[in-house]
Residue, then its C-alpha position, 0 to 999 in steps of 0.5 A: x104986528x107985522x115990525x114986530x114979525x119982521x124983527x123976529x124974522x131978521x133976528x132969526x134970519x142972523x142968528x142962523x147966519x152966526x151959527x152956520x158961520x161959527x160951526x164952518x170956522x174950523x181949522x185943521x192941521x196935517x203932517x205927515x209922511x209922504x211917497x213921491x212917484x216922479x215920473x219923467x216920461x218913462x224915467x222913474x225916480x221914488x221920493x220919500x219926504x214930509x207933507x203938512x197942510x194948513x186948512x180953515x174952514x170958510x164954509x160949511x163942508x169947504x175948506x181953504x188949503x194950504x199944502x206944503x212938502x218937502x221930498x228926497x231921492x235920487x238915481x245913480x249918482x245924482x241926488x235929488x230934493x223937491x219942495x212943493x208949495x200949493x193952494x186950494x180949496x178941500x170939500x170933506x163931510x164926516x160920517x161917523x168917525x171916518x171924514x173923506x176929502x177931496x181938494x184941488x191944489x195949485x202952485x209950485x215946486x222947485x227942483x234941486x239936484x247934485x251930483x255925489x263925487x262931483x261938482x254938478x248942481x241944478x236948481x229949477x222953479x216949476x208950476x205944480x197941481x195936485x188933484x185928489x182926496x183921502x181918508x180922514x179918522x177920528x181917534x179923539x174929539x181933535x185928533x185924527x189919522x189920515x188915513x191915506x191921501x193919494x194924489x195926481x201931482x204934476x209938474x212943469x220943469x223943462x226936461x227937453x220934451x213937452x215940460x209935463x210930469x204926471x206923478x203920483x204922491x201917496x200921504x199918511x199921517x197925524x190931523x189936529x182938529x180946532 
């Protein structure tokens, strides 16, 4: 009696751990426009670009990122392009149809710059972070409207002072749920 309990018990005990592992394997992609505000110790530049993310599920409410954008301005005479590429976990809950997030993201960027009417071009690899949340809306059973995603993002390029750049990056667009 008790073997047979006990085999109830396991069997239970796994099949509460199948379901809870097939419901957090989902997968969601974002893309979307994107607002950059680099800010260099007083001098700001505005960015415009694209943003896309990639996230699984791992477990129930956590998600792993995968954050990749690309971004252009420029100032005077000088145009510039920056592309980020950051990792990281992401907690969201659904309640109703509205699904708000934060994630914590960590990696790079690289900087380039030209200058128009002239031969001057610099290129520069730098550690990014980004740290933040948003507001996810369901339209359909799988897609979505980000709503917002508004993020501290910083940078590391060498700019002669102390090598910190506190931006702010600003995202909405399209989320494809699987």
């Amino acid at each position: 009696m008790k073997k047979r309990i006990l085999s109830v018990a396991v069997l239970f005990a796994f099949a509460m751990i199948f379901s809870s592992q097939a419901s957090a394997q989902s997968a969601e992609v974002f893309g979307g426009y994107s607002y950059v505000r680099l800010n260099d110790h007083g001098s700001i530049s505005n960015t415009n670009g694209g943003t896309g993310s990639l996230a699984f599920g791992v477990i129930p409410l956590v998600s792993a990122v995968a954050d990749f954008g690309v971004y252009h301005g420029g100032a005077s005479s000088i145009n510039g392009n920056l592309a980020s590429y950051m990792f990281g976990p992401k907690v969201s809950a659904p309640v109703g149809r509205i699904r708000p997030f934060a994630q914590v993201l960590f990696g790079g960027a690289h900087l380039s710059a030209t200058g128009s009417g002239s031969s001057y071009s610099a290129g520069e690899n730098s550690f990014a972070m980004a740290l933040g949340g948003g507001l996810d809306a369901a339209v359909l059973p799988h897609i979505g409207i980000r709503l917002i995603q508004a993020e501290y993002f910083q940078t590391n390029f060498n700019d002669g002072l102390n090598n910190r750049q506190n931006n702010t990056r600003i995202s909405a667009g399209v989320t494809l749920r699987f």
